[in-house]
MINU-526884 format. One line per field, with one value per residue (C-alpha): residue number from 1; residue in three letters; chain; x negated, y, z. Coordinates in nm, 3 decimals. Example, Ala and Ser with C-alpha at 12.3 -4.5 7.8 and 13.67 -1.06 7.14 Angstrom:
BEGIN
i = c(1	2)
aa = c(ALA	SER)
ch = c(A	A)
u = c(-1.230	-1.367)
v = c(-0.450	-0.106)
w = c(0.780	0.714)
end
This chain:
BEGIN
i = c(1	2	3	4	5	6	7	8	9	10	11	12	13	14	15	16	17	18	19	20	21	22	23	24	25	26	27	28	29	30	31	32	33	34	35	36	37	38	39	40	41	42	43	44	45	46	47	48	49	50	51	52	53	54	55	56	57	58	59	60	61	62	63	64	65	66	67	68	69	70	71	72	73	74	75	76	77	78	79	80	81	82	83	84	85	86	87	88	89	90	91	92	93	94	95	96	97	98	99	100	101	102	103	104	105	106	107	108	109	110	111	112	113	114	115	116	117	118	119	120	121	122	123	124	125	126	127	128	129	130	131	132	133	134	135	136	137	138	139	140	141	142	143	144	145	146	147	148	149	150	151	152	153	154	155	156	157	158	159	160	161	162	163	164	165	166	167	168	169	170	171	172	173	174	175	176	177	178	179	180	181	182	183	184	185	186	187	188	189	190	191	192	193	194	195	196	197	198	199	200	201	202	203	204	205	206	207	208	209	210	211	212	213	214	215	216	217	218	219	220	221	222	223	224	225	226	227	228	229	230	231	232	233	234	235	236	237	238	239	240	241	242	243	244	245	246	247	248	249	250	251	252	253	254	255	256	257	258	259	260	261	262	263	264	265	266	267	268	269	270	271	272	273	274	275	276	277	278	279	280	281	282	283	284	285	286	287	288	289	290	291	292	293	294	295	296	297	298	299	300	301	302	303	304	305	306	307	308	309	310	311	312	313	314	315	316	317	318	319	320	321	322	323	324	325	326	327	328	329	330	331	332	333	334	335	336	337	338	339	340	341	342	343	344	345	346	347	348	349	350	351	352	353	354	355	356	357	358	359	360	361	362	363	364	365	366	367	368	369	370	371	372	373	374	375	376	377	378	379	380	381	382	383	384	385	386	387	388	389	390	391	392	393	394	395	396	397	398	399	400	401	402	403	404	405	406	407	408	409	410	411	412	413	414	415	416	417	418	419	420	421	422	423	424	425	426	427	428	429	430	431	432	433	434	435	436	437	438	439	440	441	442	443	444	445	446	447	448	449	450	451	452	453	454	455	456	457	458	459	460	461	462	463	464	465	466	467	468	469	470	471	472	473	474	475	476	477	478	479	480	481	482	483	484	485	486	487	488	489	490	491	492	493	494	495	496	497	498	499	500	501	502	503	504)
aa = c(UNK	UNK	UNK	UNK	UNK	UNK	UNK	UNK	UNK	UNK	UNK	UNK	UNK	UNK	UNK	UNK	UNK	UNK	UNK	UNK	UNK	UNK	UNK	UNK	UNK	UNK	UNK	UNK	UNK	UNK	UNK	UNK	UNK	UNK	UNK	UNK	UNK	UNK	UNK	UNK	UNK	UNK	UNK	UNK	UNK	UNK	UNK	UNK	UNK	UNK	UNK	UNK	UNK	UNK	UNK	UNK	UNK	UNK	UNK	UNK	UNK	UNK	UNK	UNK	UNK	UNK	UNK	UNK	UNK	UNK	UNK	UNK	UNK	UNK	UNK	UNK	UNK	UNK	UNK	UNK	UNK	UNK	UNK	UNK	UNK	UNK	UNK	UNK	UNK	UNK	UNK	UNK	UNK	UNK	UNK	UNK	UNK	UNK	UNK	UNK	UNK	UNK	UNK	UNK	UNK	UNK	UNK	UNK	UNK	UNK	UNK	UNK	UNK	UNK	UNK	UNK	UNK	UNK	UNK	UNK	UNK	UNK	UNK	UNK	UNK	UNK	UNK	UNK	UNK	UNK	UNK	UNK	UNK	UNK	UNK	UNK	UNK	UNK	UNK	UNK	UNK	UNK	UNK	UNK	UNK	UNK	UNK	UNK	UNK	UNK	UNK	UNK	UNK	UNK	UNK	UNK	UNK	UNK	UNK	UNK	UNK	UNK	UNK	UNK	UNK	UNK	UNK	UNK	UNK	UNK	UNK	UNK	UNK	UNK	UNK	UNK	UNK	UNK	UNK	UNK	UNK	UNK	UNK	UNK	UNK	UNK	UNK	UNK	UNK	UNK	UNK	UNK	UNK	UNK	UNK	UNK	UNK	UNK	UNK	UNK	UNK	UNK	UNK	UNK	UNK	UNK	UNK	UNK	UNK	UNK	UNK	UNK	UNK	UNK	UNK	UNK	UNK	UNK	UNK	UNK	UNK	UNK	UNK	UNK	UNK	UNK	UNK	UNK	UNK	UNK	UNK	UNK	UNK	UNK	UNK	UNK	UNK	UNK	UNK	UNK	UNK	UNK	UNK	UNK	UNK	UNK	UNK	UNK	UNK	UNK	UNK	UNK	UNK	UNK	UNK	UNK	UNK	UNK	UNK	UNK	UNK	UNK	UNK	UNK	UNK	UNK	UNK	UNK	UNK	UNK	UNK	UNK	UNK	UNK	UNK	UNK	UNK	UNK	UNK	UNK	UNK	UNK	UNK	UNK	UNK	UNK	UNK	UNK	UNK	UNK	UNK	UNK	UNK	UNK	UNK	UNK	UNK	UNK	UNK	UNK	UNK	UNK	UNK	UNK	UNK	UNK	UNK	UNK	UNK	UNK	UNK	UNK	UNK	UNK	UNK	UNK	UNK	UNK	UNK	UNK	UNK	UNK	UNK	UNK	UNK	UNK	UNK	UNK	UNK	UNK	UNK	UNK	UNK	UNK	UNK	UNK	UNK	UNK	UNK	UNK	UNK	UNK	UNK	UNK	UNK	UNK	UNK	UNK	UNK	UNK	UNK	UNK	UNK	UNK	UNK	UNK	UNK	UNK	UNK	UNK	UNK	UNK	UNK	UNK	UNK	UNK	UNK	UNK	UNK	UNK	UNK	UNK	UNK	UNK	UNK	UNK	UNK	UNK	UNK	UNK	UNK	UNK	UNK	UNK	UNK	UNK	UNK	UNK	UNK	UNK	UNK	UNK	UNK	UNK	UNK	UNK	UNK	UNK	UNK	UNK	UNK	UNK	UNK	UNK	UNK	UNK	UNK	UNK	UNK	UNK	UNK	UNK	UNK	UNK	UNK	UNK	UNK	UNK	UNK	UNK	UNK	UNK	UNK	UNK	UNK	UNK	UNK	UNK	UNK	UNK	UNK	UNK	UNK	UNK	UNK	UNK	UNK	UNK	UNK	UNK	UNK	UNK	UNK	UNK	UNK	UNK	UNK	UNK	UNK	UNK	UNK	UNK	UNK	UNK	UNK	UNK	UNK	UNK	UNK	UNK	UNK	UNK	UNK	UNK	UNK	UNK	UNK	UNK	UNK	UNK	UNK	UNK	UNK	UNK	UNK	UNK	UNK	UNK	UNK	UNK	UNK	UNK	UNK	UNK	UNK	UNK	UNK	UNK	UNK	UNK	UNK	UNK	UNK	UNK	UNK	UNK	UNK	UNK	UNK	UNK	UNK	UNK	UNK	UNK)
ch = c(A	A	A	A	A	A	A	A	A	A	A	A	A	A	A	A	A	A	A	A	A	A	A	A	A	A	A	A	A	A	A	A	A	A	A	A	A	A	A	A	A	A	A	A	A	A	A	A	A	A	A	A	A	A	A	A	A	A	A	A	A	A	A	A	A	A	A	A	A	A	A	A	A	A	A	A	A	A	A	A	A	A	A	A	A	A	A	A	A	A	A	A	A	A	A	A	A	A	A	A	A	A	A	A	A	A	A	A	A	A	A	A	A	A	A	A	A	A	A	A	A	A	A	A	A	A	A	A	A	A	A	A	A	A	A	A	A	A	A	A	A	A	A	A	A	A	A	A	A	A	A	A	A	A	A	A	A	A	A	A	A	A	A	A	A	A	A	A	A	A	A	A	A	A	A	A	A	A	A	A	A	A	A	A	A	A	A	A	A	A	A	A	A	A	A	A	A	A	A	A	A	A	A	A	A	A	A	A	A	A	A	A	A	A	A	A	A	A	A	A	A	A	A	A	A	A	A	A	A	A	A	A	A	A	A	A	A	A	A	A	A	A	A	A	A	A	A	A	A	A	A	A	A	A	A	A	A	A	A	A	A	A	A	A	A	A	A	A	A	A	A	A	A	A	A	A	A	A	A	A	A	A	A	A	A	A	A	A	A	A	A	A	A	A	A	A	A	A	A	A	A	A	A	A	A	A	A	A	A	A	A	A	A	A	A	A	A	A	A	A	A	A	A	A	A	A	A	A	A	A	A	A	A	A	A	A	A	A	A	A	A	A	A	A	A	A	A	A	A	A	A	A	A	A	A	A	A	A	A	A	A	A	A	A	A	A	A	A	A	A	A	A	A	A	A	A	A	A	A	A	A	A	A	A	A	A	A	A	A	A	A	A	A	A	A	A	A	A	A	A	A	A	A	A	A	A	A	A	A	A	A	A	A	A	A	A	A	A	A	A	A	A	A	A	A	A	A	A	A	A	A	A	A	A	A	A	A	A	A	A	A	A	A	A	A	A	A	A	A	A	A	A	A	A	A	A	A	A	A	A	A	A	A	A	A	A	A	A	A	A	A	A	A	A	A	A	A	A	A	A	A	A	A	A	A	A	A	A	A	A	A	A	A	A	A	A	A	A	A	A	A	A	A	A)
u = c(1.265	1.518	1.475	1.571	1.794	1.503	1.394	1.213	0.966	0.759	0.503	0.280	0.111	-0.287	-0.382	-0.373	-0.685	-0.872	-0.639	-0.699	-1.048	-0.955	-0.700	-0.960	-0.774	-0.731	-0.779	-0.487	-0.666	-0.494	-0.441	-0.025	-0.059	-0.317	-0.310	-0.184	0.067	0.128	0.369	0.404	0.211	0.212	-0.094	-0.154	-0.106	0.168	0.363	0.257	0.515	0.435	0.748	0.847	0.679	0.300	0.342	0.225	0.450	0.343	0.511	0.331	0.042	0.010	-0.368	-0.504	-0.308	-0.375	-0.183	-0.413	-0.201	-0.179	0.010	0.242	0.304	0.110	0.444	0.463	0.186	0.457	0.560	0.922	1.062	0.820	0.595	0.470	0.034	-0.087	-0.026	-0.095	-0.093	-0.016	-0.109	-0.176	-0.285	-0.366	-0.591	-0.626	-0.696	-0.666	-0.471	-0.609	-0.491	-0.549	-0.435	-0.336	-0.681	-0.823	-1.013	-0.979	-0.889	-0.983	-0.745	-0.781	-0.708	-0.868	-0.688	-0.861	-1.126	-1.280	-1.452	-1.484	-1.411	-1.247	-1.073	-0.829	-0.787	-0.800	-0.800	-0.837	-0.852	-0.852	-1.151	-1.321	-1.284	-1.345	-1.270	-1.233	-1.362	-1.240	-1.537	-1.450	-1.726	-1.669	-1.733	-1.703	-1.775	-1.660	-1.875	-2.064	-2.459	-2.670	-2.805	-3.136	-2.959	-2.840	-2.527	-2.330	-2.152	-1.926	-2.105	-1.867	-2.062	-1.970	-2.214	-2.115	-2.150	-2.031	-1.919	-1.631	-1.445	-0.991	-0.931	-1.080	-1.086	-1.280	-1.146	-1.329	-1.518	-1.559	-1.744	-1.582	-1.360	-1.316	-1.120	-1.306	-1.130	-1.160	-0.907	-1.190	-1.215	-1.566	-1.676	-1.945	-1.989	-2.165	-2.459	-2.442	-2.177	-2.036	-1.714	-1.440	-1.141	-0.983	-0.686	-0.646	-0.420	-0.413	-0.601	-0.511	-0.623	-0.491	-0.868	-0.862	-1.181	-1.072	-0.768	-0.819	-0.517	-0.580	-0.350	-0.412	-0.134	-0.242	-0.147	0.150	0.284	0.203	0.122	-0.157	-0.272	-0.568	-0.700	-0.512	-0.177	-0.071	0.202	0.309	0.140	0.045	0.402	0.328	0.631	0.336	0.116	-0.240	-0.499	-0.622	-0.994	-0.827	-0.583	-0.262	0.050	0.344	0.561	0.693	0.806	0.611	0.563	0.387	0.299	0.125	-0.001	0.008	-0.143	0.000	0.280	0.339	0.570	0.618	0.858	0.983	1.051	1.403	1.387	1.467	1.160	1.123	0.910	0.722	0.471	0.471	0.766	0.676	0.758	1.047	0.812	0.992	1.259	1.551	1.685	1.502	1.175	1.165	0.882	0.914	0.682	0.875	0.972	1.285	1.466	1.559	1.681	1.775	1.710	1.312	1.073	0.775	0.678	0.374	0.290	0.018	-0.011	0.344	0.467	0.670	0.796	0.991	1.138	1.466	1.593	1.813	1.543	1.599	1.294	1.367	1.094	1.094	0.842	0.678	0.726	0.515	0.473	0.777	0.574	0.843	1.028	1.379	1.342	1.281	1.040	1.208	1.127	1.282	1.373	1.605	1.526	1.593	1.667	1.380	1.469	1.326	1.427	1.305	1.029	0.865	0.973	0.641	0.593	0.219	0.198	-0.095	0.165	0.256	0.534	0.474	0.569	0.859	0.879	1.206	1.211	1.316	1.635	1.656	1.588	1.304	1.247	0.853	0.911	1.267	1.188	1.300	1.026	1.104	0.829	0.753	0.804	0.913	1.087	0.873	0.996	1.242	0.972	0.925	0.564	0.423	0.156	-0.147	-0.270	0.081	0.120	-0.222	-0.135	0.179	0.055	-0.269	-0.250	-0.060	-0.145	-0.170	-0.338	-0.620	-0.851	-0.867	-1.202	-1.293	-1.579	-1.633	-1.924	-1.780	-1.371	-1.140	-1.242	-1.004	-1.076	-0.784	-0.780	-0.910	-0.769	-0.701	-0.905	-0.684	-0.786	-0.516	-0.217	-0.071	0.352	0.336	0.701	0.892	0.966	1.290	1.200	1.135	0.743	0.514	0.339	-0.035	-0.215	-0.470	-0.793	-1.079	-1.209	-1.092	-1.223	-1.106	-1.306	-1.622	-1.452	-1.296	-0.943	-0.670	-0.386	-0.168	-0.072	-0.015	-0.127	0.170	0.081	-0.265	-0.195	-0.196	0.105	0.097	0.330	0.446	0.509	0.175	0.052	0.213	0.059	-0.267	-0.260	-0.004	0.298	0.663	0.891	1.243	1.513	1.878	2.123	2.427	2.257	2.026	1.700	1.391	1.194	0.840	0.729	0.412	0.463	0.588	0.367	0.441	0.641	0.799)
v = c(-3.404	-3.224	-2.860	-2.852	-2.539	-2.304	-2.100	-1.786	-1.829	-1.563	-1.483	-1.765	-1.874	-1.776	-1.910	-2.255	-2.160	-2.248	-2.592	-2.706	-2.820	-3.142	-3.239	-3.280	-3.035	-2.850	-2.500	-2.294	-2.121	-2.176	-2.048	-2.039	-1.893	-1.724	-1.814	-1.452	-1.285	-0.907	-0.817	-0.521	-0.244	0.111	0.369	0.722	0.816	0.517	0.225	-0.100	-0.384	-0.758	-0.844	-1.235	-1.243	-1.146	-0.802	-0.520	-0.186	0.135	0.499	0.801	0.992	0.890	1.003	0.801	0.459	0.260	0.458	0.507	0.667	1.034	1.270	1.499	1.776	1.893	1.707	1.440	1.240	1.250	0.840	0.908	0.554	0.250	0.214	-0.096	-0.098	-0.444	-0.826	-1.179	-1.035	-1.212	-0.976	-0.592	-0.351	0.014	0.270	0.609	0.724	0.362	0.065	-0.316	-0.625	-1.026	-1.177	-1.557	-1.697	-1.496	-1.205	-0.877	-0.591	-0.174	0.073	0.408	0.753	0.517	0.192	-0.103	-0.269	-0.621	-0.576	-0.985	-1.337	-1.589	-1.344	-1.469	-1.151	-0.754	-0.448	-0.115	0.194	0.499	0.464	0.167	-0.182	-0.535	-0.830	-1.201	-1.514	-1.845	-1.940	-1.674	-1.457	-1.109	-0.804	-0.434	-0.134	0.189	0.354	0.700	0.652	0.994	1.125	1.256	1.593	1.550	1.475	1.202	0.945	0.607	0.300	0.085	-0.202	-0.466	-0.643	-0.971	-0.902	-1.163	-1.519	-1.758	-1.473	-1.508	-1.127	-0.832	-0.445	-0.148	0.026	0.382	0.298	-0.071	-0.057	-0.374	-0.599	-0.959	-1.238	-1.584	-1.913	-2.010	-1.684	-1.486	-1.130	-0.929	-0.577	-0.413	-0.737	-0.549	-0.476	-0.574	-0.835	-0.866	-1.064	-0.868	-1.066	-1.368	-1.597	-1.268	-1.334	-0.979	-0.649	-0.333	0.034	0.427	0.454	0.810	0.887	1.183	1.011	0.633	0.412	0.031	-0.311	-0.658	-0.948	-1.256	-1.576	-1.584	-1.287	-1.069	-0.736	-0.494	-0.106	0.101	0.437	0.767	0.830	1.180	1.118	0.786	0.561	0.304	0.214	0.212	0.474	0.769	0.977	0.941	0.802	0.432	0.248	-0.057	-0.294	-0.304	-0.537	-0.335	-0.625	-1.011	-1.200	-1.016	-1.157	-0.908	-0.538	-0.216	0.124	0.386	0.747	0.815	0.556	0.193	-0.085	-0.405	-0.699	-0.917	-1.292	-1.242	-1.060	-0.691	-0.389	-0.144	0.176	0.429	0.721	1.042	1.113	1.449	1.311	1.115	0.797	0.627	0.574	0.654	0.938	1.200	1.367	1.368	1.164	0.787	0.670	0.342	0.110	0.106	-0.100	0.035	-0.248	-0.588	-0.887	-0.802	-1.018	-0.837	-0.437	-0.238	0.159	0.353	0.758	0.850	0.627	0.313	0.019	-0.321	-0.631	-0.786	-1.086	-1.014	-0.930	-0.580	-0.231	-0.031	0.304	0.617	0.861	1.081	1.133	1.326	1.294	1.047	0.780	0.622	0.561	0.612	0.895	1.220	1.355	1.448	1.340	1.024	0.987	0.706	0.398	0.425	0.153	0.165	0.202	-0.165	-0.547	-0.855	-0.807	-1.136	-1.272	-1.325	-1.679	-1.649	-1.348	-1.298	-1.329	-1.554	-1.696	-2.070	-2.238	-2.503	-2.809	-3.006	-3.391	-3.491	-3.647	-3.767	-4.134	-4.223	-4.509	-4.656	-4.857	-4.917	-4.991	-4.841	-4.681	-4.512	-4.265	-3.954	-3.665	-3.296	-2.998	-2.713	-2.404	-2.557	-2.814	-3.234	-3.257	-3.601	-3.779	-3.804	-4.190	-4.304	-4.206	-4.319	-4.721	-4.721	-4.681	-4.876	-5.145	-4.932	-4.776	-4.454	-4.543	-4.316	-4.314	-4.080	-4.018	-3.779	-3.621	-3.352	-3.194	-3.161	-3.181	-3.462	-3.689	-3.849	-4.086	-4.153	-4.533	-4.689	-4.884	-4.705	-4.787	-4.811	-4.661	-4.773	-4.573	-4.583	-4.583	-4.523	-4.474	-4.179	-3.873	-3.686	-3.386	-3.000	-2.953	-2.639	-2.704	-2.579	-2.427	-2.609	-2.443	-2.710	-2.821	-3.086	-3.351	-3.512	-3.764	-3.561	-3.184	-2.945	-2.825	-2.624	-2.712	-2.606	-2.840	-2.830	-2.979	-3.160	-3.377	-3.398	-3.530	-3.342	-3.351	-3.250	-3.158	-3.446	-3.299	-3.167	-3.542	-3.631	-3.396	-3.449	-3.849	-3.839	-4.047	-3.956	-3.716	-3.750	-3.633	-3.762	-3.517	-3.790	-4.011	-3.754	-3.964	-3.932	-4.170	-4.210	-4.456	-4.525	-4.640	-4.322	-3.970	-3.679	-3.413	-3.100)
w = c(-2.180	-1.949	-1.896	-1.515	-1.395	-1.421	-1.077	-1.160	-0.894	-1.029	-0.721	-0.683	-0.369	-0.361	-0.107	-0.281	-0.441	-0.114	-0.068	-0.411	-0.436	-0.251	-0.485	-0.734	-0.952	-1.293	-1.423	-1.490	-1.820	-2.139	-2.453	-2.397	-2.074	-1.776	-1.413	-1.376	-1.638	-1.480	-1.738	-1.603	-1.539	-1.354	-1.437	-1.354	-1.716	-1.809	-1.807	-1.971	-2.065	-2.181	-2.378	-2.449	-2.773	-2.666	-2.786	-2.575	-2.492	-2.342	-2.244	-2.114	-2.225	-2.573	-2.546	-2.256	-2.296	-2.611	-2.846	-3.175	-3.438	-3.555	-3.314	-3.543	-3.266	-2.946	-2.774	-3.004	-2.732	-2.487	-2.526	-2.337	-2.495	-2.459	-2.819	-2.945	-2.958	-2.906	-3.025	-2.840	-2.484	-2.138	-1.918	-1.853	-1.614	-1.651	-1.471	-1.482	-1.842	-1.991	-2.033	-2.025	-2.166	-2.127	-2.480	-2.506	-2.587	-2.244	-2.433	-2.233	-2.404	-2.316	-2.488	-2.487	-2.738	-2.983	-2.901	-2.813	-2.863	-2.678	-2.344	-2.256	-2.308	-2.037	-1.841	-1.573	-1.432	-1.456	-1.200	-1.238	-0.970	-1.096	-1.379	-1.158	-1.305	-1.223	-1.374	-1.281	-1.507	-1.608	-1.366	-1.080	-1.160	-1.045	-1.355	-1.268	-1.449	-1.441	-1.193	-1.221	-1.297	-1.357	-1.701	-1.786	-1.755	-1.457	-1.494	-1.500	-1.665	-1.687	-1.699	-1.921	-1.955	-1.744	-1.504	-1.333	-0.908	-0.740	-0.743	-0.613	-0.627	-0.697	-0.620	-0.646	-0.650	-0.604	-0.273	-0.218	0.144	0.071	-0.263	-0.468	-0.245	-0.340	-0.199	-0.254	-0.268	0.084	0.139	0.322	0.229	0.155	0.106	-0.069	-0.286	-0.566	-0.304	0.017	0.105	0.407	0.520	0.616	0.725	0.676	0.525	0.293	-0.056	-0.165	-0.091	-0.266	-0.169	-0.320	-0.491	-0.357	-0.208	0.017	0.152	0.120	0.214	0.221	0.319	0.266	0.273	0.496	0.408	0.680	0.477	0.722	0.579	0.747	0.675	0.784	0.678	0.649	0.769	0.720	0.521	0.686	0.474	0.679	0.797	1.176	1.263	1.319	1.101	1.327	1.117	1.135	1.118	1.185	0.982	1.204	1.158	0.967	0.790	0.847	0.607	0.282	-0.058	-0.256	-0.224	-0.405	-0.273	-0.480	-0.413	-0.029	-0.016	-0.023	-0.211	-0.017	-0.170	0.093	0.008	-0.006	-0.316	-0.122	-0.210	0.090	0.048	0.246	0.306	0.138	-0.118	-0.305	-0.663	-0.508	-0.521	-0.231	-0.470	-0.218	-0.384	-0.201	-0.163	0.229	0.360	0.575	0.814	0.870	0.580	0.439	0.180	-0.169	-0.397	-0.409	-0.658	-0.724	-0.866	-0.916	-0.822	-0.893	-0.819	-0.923	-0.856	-0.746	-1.034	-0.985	-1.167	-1.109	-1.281	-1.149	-1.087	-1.431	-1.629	-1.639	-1.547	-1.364	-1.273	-1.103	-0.934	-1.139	-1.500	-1.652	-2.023	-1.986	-1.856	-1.669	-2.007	-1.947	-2.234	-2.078	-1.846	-1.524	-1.185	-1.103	-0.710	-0.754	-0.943	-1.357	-1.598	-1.873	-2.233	-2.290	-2.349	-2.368	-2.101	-2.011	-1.618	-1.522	-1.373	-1.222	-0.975	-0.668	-0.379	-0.027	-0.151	-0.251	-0.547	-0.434	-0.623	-0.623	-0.672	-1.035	-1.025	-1.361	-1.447	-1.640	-1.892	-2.028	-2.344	-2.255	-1.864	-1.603	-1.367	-1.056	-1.047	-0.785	-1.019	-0.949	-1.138	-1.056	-1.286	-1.530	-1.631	-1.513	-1.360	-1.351	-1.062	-1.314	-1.132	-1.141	-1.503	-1.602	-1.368	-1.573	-1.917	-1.836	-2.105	-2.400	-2.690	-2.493	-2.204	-2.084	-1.743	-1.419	-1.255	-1.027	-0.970	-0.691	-0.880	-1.202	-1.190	-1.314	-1.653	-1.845	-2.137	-2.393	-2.489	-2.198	-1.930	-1.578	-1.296	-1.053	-0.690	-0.464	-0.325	-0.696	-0.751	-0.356	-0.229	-0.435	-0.194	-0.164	0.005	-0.149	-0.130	-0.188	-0.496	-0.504	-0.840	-0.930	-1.053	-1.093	-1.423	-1.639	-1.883	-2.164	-2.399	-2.258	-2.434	-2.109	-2.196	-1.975	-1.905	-1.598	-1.294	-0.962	-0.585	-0.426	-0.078	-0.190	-0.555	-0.908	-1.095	-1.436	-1.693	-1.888	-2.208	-2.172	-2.114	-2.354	-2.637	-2.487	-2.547	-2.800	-2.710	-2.677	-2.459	-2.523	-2.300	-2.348	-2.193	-2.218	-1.964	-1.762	-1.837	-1.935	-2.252	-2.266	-2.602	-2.667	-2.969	-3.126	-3.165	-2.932	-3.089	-2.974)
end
């Protein structure tokens, strides 16, 4: 099958979470691949990189972050170059003294001056503020631990057993204030979900807040990609041109894709692919080659796919593939090999970092009609398909009507209780609206989340809403119900045979 010019489209649209459930649709989860692969990470104590082949990288305090070997010299901690500690990963995220990771088969890992152990199963998800945690399931519980509980001796301590909260929930974070703050899947925004919920806002695709108790900062990122800030602004945090404090979320960017606020100042990545920065600048965190503060965003770079800050630490993939980091460095966290303040972004002494294809964002997904022709048994079949990231997704009821009858035919049913159920070997009931007229136009393509069926067993596999029907991937049809995917690059077409076994 054709490998379409690939588009890294690497900050996926949310808010398709709430869109989805009428499309009858399919959970992201698999064992290749989570709905969200943060490849990269910034932490007060680190860096965290996901390279291509699942293995985990960090830099920065060798004694907080995962790192578990013998230190040979009270310096020798200091990571300055990014240091191999984990296998199998997809995703990471770090906090204050600890790093997390989501492997391939969804198990959540906690590393710390021991290195890392297993915290959960089914993960989707993973946030950390500070030494506050939650976690989101295959099944969008909400988990959080992390939180100080008293001691006999009056003291007190870190609860680090997780406890599930909350429920329907495709966001999260613990915001100092707000208690935890999850987004649920109709895009509607609650505080104080781990005791007393209560909705805060809506059509919401990302919150995010400094953790800092004594000088809380917080934004969330609407689904118009409007961006908004609230709390303190003595540094210029919030964007708004002034430094007088705010109770209540203002407007401060158009046009925004992702963004991440670190101690006193704030990342925002605009859909065009340009990062602009602002607040307070001490450590040079603003990235602009200064340490003079900004009250008013302003653009640094060009060509990014995916930011994240943490502290007065901050790190970014390009468009190229290359990371780039600067802010503060202490213990060499930033990993460009020494540890000097960084006030201008710094290539990091890494390659092969994975492009991250699933990222919490308002930017949609676009999905560009397949152009190739495509051939059943030798016959020519003119179906709607799309390239949607390099890869040929297929309408599942036009697939399923045109096989109906083969030695690979399989059934669709829906249920709205229980997700979509597909039996191999039987013919397709057809519903109407089948091999309807192919369109030519680009269209948004919506994750799908919902469950899915096959032969009575629940599998994963990824796929996408497009004008209210799922499209999946055909060579991931085609391993499911084992027929064959061939593409033939001499005549730009695509061969489905049901007569032969899938292979790769």
């Amino acid at each position: 099958m054709k490998k379409c010019k690939r588009i890294i489209n690497a900050l996926l649209f949310l808010v398709s979470m709430a869109a989805v459930l009428s499309y009858g649709s399919i959970t992201t989860f698999s064992s290749e691949i989570l709905p969200y692969d943060y490849t990269i990470a910034a932490g007060s104590r680190g860096l965290g990189f996901v390279k291509n082949d699942g293995t985990l990288w960090v830099s920065g305090d060798g004694y907080n972050i995962g790192v578990s070997r013998p230190f040979k010299s009270p310096l020798d901690f200091r990571i300055m170059v990014p240091e191999k500690v984990l296998d199998d990963v997809v995703s990471v995220d770090m906090g204050f003294y600890n790093t997390y990771a989501i492997k391939k088969d969804g198990s959540l890992w906690f590393g710390d001056n021991k290195g890392f152990i297993k915290m959960l199963d089914d993960v989707l998800l993973v946030n950390s503020e500070s030494e506050e945690t939650v976690a989101i399931k295959k099944d969008k519980s909400l988990w959080y631990w992390g939180e100080l509980i008293p001691t006999e001796d009056g003291n007190y301590k870190r609860n680090m057993t997780p406890q599930k909260k909350f429920t329907d929930a495709i966001y999260a974070i613990a915001a100092p204030g707000y208690g935890i703050c999850a987004i649920k899947s109709d895009k509607s925004l609650w505080i104080n979900v781990q005791t007393a919920p209560k909705k805060f806002m809506d059509d919401v695709v990302l919150i995010d807040s400094n953790g800092w108790g004594r000088h809380p900062v917080y934004g969330v990122l609407k689904s118009d990609g409007t961006l908004w800030t609230w709390g303190r602004n003595s540094y210029g945090q919030l964007g708004d041109g002034t430094n007088i404090d705010s109770e209540i979320p203002k407007k401060v960017m158009d046009d925004v894709a992702s963004f991440s606020i670190g101690e006193s100042s704030i990342l925002a990545l605009k859909n065009d692919g340009t990062l602009w920065s602002w607040g307070d600048n001490y450590m040079g965190q603003l990235g602009n080659g200064t340490y003079t503060k900004s009250n008013t965003p302003q653009k640094i770079m060009d060509n990014i796919i995916y930011a994240h800050h943490e502290d007065c630490s901050c790190v970014v993939i390009k468009k190229d593939g290359s990371v780039w980091s600067w802010g503060n460095n202490s213990e060499g966290k930033l990993g460009v090999g020494d540890n000097m303040i960084k006030p201008w972004p710094t290539k990091v002494k890494i390659s092969n970092v994975k492009m991250p294809s699933n990222i919490i964002s308002a930017k949609p997904t676009m999905a560009e009609p397949t152009v190739s022709s495509v051939f059943v048994d030798g016959k020519k079949i003119d179906f709607d398909a799309y390239c949607i990231d390099g890869y040929n997704y297929f309408k599942l009821r036009d697939l399923a009507y045109v096989l109906s009858g083969s030695a690979k035919q399989f059934d669709v049913i829906w249920n709205k209780e229980k997700g979509i159920d597909l039996s191999s070997n039987k013919a397709y009931t057809v519903v109407g609206g089948e091999m309807s007229k192919r369109d030519t136009s680009t269209r948004k393509a919506l994750l799908n989340t919902s469950k899915l069926f096959c032969d009575g067993k629940e599998i994963a596999i990824k796929a996408y809403g497009i004008n209210g029907y799922n499209y999946f991937k055909l060579r991931d049809l085609g391993r499911l119900f084992d027929f064959g995917v061939v593409w033939d690059g001499a005549t730009n077409s695509i061969h489905i045979n049901t007569n032969a076994s899938y292979s790769e």
